[in-house]
C-alpha positions in Angstrom: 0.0 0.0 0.0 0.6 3.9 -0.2 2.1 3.5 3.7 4.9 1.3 2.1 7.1 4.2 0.9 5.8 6.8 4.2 9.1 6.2 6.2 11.3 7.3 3.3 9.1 9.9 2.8 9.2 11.7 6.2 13.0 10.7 6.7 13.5 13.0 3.8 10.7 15.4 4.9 12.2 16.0 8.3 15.5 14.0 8.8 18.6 15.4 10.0 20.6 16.1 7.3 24.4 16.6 7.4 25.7 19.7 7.8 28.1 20.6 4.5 31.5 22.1 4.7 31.6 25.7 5.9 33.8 26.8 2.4 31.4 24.8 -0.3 28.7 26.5 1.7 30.0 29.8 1.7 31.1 29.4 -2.5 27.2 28.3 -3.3 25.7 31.2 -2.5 22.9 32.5 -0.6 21.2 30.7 2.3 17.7 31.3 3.3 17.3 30.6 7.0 13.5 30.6 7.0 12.0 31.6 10.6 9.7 28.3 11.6 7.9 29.3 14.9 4.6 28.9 13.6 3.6 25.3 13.1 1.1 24.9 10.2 -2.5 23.6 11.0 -3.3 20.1 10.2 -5.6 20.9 7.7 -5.2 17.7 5.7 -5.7 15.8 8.1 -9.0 17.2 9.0 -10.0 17.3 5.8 -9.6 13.6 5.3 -11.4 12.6 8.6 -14.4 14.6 7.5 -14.5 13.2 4.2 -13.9 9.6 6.2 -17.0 10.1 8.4 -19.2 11.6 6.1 -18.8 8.8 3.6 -19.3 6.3 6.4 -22.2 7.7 7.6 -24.2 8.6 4.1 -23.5 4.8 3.0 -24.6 3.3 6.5 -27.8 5.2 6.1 -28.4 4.5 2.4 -28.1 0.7 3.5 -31.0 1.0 5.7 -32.9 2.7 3.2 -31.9 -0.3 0.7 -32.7 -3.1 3.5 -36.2 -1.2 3.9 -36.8 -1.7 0.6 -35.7 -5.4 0.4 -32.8 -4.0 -1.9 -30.6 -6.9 -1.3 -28.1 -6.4 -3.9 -27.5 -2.7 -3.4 -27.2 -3.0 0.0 -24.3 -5.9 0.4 -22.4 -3.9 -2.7 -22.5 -0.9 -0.6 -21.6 -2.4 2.4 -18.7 -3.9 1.2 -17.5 -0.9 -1.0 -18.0 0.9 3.2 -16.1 -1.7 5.3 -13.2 -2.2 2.9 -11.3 1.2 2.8 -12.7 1.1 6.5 -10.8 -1.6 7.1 -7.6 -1.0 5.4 -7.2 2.5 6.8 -7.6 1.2 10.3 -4.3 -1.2 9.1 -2.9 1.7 7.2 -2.7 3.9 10.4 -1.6 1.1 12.9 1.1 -0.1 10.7 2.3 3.4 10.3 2.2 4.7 13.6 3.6 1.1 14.9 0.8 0.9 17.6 1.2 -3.3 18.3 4.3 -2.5 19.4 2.7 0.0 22.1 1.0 -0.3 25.6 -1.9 2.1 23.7 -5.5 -0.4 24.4 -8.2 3.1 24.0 -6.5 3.5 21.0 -5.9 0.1 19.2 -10.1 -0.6 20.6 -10.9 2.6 18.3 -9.4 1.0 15.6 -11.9 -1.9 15.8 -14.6 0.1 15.9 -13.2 1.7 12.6 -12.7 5.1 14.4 -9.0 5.7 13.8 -8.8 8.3 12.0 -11.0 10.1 14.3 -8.9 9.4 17.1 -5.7 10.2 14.9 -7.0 13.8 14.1 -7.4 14.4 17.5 -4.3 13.8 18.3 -3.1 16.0 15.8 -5.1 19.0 16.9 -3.8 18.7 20.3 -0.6 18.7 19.2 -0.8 22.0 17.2 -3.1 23.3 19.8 -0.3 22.8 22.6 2.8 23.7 20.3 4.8 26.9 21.6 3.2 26.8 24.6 6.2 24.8 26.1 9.7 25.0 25.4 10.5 22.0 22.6 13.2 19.5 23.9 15.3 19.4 20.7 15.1 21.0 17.1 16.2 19.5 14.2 17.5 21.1 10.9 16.1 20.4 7.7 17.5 22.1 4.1 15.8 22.3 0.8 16.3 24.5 -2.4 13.8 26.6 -3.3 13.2 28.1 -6.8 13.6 32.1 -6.3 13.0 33.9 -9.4 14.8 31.5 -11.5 17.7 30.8 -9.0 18.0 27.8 -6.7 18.7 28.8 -3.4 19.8 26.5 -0.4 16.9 26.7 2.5 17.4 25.9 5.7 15.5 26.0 9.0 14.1 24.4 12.5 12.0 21.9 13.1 10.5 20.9 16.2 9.1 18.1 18.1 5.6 19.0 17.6 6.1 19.5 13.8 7.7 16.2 13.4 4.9 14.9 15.0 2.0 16.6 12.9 4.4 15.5 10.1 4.2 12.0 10.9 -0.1 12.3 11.0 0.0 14.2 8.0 2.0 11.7 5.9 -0.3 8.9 7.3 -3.8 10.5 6.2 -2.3 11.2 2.8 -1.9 7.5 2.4 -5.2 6.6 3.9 -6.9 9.3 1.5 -5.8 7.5 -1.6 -6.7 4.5 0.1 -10.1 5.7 0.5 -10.5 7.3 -3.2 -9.2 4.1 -5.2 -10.4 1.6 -3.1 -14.0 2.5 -1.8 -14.6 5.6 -3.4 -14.5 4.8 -6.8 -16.3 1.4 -6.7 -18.6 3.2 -4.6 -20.0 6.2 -6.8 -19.7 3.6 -9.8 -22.4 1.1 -7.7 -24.5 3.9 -6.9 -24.5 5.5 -10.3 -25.3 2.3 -12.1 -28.3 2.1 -9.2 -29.9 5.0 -10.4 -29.6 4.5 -13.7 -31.2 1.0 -13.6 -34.5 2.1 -11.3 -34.6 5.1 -12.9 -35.0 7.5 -10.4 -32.7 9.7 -7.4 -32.7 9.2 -4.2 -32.0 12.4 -1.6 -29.4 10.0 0.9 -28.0 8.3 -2.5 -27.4 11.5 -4.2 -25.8 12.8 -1.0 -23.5 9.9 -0.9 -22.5 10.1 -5.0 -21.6 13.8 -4.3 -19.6 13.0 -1.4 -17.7 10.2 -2.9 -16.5 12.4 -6.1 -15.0 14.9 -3.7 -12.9 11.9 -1.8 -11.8 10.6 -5.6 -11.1 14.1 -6.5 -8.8 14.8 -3.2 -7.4 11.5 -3.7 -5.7 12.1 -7.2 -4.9 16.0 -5.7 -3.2 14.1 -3.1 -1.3 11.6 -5.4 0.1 14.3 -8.0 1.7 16.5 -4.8 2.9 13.1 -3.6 4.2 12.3 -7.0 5.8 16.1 -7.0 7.1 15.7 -3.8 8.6 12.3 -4.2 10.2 13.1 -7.4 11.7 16.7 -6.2 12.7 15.8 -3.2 15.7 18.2 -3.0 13.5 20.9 -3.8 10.8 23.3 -1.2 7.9 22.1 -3.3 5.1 24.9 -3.0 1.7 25.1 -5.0 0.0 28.3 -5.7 -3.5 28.3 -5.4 -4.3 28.7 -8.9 -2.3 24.5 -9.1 -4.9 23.4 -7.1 -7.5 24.8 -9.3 -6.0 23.5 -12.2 -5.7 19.8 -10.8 -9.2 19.9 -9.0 -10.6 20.5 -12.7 -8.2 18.0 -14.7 -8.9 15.0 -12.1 -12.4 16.2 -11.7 -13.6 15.9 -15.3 -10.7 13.0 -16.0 -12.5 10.9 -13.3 -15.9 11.6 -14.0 -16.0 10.8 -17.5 -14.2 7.7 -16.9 -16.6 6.7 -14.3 -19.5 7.8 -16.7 -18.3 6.0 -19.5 -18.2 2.6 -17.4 -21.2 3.1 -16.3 -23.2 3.7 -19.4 -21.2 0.7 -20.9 -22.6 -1.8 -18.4 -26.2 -0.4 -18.4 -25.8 -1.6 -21.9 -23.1 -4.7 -21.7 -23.7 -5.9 -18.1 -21.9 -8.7 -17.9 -19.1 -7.6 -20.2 -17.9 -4.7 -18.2 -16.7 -7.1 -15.9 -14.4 -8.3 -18.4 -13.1 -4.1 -19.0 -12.0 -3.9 -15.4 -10.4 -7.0 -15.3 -8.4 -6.3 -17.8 -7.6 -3.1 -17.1 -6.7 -4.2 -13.2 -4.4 -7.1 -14.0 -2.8 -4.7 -16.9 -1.7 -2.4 -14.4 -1.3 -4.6 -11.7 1.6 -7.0 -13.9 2.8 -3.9 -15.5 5.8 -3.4 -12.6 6.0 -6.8 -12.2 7.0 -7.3 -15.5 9.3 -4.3 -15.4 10.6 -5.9 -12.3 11.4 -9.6 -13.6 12.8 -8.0 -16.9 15.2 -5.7 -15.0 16.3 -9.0 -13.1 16.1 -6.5 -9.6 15.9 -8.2 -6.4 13.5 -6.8 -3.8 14.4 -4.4 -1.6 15.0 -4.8 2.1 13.5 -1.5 3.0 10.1 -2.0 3.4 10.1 -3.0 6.8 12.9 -4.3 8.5 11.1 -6.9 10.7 9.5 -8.1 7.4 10.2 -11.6 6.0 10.7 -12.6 1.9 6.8 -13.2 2.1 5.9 -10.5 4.0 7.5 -8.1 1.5 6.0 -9.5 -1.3 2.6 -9.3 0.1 2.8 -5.7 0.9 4.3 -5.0 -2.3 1.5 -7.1 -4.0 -0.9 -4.1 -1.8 1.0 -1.3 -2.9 0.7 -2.6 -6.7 -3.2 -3.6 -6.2 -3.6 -0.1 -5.2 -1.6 1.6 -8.2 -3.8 -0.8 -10.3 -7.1 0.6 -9.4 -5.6 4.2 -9.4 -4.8 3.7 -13.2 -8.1 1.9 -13.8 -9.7 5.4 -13.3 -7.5 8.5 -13.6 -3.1 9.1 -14.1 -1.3 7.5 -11.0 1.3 10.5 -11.4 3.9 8.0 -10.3 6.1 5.0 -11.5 6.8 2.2 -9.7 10.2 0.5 -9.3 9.9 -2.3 -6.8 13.3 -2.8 -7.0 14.1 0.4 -5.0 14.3 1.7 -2.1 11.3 4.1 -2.1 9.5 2.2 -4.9 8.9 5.0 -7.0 10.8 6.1 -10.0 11.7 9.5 -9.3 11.9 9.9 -13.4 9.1 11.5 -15.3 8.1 9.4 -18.2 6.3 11.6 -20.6 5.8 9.0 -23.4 4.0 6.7 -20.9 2.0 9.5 -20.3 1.1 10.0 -23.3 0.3 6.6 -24.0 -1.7 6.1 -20.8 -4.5 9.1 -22.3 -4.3 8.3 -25.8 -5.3 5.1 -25.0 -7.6 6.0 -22.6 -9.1 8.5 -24.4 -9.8 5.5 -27.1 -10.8 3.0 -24.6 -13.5 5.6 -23.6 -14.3 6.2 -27.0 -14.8 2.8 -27.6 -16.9 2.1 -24.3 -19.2 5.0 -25.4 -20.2 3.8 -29.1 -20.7 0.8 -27.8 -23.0 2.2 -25.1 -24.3 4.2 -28.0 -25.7 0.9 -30.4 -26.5 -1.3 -27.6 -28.4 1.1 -25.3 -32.2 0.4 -24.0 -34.9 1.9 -24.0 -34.5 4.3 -21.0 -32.5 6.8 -23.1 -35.4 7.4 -25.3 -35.7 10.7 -24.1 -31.8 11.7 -23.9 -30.2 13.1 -27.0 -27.6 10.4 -27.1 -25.1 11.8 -29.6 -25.4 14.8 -27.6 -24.4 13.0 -24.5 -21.5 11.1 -26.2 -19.6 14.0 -27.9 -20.2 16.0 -24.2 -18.6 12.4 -22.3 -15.8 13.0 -25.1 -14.9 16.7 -25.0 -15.2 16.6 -21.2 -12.1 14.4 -21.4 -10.6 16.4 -23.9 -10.6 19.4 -21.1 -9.6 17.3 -18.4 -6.4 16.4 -21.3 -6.0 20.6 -21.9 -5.8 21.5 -18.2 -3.4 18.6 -17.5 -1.1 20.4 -20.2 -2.2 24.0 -19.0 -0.9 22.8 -15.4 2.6 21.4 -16.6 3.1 24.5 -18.8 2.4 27.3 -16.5 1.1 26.3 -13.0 4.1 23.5 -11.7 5.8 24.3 -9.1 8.9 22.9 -10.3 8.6 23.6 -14.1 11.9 25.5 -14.4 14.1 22.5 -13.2 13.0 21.1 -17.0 14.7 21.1 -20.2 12.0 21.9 -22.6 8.2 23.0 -22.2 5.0 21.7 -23.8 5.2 24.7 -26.0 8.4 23.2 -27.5 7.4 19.7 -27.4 4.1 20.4 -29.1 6.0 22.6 -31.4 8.2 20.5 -32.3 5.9 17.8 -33.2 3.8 19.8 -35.7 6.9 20.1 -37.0 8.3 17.1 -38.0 4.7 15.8 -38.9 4.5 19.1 -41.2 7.8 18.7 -42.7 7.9 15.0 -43.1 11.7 14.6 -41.4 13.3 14.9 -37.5 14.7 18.2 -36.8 17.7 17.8 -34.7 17.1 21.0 -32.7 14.2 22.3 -31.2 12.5 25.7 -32.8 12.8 28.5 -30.3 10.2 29.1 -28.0 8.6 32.2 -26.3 9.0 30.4 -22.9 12.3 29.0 -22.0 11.4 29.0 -17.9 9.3 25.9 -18.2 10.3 22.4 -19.0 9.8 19.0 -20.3 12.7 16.7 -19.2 15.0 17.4 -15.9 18.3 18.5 -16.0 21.0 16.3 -14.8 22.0 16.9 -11.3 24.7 19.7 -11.5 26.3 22.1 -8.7 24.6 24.7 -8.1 24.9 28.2 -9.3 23.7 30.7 -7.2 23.7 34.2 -7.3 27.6 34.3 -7.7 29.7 37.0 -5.3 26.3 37.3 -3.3 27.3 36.7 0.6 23.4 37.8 2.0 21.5 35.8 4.6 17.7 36.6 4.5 15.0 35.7 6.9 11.7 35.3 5.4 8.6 33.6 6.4 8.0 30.2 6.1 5.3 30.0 2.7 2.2 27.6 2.1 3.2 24.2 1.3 1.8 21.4 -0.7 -1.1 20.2 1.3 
């Protein structure tokens, strides 16, 4: 699962790194020593417990709408589709916070009653609420680089107890939000979707519950691009303006909800052969780094968990694959995995498997749709079909356009690439126009944002500059 990779993670986040010689520090440049005596709300990990609770709650009291009206199918699908994130987030956050290993009985009997991450967010708040009121036993320093104006400059500043320990929660609900998008949330708004559609009528508590399920999906693909951003510029203070967000919420929002649409219509139509869609879409994904894996010849790594057996780490790597599988099956996982490394992501952005992942998606839905479209019942009678189709089709073609707008113009690391979808779209039109490969790309009105990182270099910063500045810590990626 997501939690596989979360130790890595925060060691990088918030480990001690080693202090560097005094002279190479001293030739680089400029160092930022941000002031970090505020410590940033947990709003993430509120955020996640609400969406948690409410999607608890809305499917236990849809089920007992469904069991009054002898809705027997409906009601085991969505009690499954509610106990199974339930479940695995309860595992999620004891694994991560090691709690077996801990005299901690309130908290381990919460987890049974599938209230951890109610339990966890309180602990959060009352760890922000009592930070700075008491002296912190020990500080650590952490140092990024942070992208000022086109130069990299070297970052550096405290961190404190109570941060390490919000750090910890937060890194644990980002997992368990994913968890809860891909694994309950999805399934989830597809059931109920495919409910209405077959009796043909909306129910207020069903509605509710469809509405809230989309927002969990739609956090949960917010969540893995800043992970994947994160992961993959680790060096680097990784902040997201507010006009990012806006930009992701509308490409995963209209990527997912076509998708989902597009299913759904297909097996109003083709019941039983929708089955055969998923399938093949889950075990695609699912063997895909396997296959990677066993053609590389890598050996698994050690890392996952140190008290872990051979077995053990296959399973959990088997978890952690299942879970990128079902991410795919519905919207970009934003990430590459490597299960023969230590953090079992590839920190390298491959853009011609991204490529490839929505051109073929955008022909799978394509295909899903005219299907829908020859083999569809009676019910749509009354629904301009073609209309509907061409709508399912162009709102993917946004979701495709703001995906492109948000690499171009609105990623936080954009400069550290080597050419810009300007270029590369440029550049194409190009070659196809002219009929032969250019070995040079045509110049470009933007040469701040990139396509493909530049090798790791020393860095040149602000040469003959000897400054120290103190500025105030900025938002960071939630």
């Amino acid at each position: 699962m997501c939690e596989v990779s979360m130790e890595q993670q925060q060691e990088r986040e918030i480990s001690d790194l080693e202090h560097q010689d005094d002279s190479s520090m001293a030739g680089s440049g400029v160092i930022l020593v941000v002031n970090h005596s505020r410590v940033r709300p947990p709003f993430s990990v509120v955020l996640a417990t609400i969406l948690y609770c409410a999607e608890f709650v809305s499917a236990a009291l849809l089920c007992s709408m469904y069991r009054k009206t002898h809705d027997v199918v409906w009601m085991s699908f969505t009690i499954v589709f509610m106990l199974l994130p339930a479940v695995l987030i309860q595992l999620t956050l004891t694994f991560i916070h090691r709690d077996l290993g801990r005299d901690r009985p309130l908290v381990l009997f919460l987890h049974l009653l599938l209230l951890g991450p109610v339990i966890r967010c309180v602990e959060a708040l009352l760890v922000y609420f009592r930070a700075g009121k008491e002296e912190e036993p020990y500080v650590t320093i952490s140092r990024k680089i942070s992208l000022k104006k086109g130069q990299r400059m070297p970052m550096e500043w405290e961190i404190g107890q109570s941060e390490r320990n919000l750090a910890a929660h937060r890194n644990a609900f980002k997992r368990t939000a994913v968890i809860q998008a891909f694994l309950g949330s999805t399934p989830q708004l597809t059931l109920q979707l495919y409910a209405t559609i077959q009796e043909k009528y909306f129910l207020p508590s069903r509605l509710a519950l469809m509405i809230i399920t989309l927002i969990s999906i739609i956090y949960g693909a917010l969540v893995c691009s800043v992970l994947a951003i994160q992961i993959r510029y680790d060096d680097y203070k990784v902040q997201l303006r507010p006009v990012a967000y806006l930009c992701m919420i509308v490409w995963r929002g209209l990527e997912i909800a076509t998708r989902v649409t597009a299913l759904v219509l297909f097996s109003t139509a083709l019941t039983h052969w929708v089955i055969l869609v998923v399938m093949a879409n889950l075990l695609f994904f699912f063997f895909l780094p396997w296959g990677e894996f066993w053609a590389k010849r890598g050996s698994l790594t050690e890392n996952v968990e140190k008290n872990f057996s051979k077995l053990g780490t296959t399973v959990v790597l088997c978890m952690f694959t299942l879970l990128y599988a079902c991410i795919n099956i519905f919207c970009w996982s934003a990430v590459q995995l490597d299960l023969s490394h230590r953090e079992l992501i590839e920190r390298k952005q491959h853009w011609d498997r991204l490529a490839m992942y929505y051109f073929g998606r955008f022909l799978e839905n394509f295909l899903l749709i005219a299907l829908w479209y020859f083999f569809k019942s009676d019910f749509y009678e009354y629904v301009c079909a073609p209309l509907l189709c061409v709508q399912l089709l162009v709102c993917y073609s946004l979701a495709v356009l703001f995906m492109l707008l948000f690499y171009q113009f609105c990623h936080p690391c954009r400069r550290l690439f080597k050419h810009n979808i300007h270029d590369c779209l440029h550049c194409i039109c190009c070659r196809s126009g002219s009929g032969r490969a250019t070995g040079t790309l045509p110049p470009s009105y933007s040469t701040a944002a990139t396509m493909v990182l530049v090798p790791e270099e020393p860095l040149e910063l602000l040469v003959g500059q000897r400054d120290t500045a103190i500025v105030e810590d900025m938002m960071e990626a939630a």
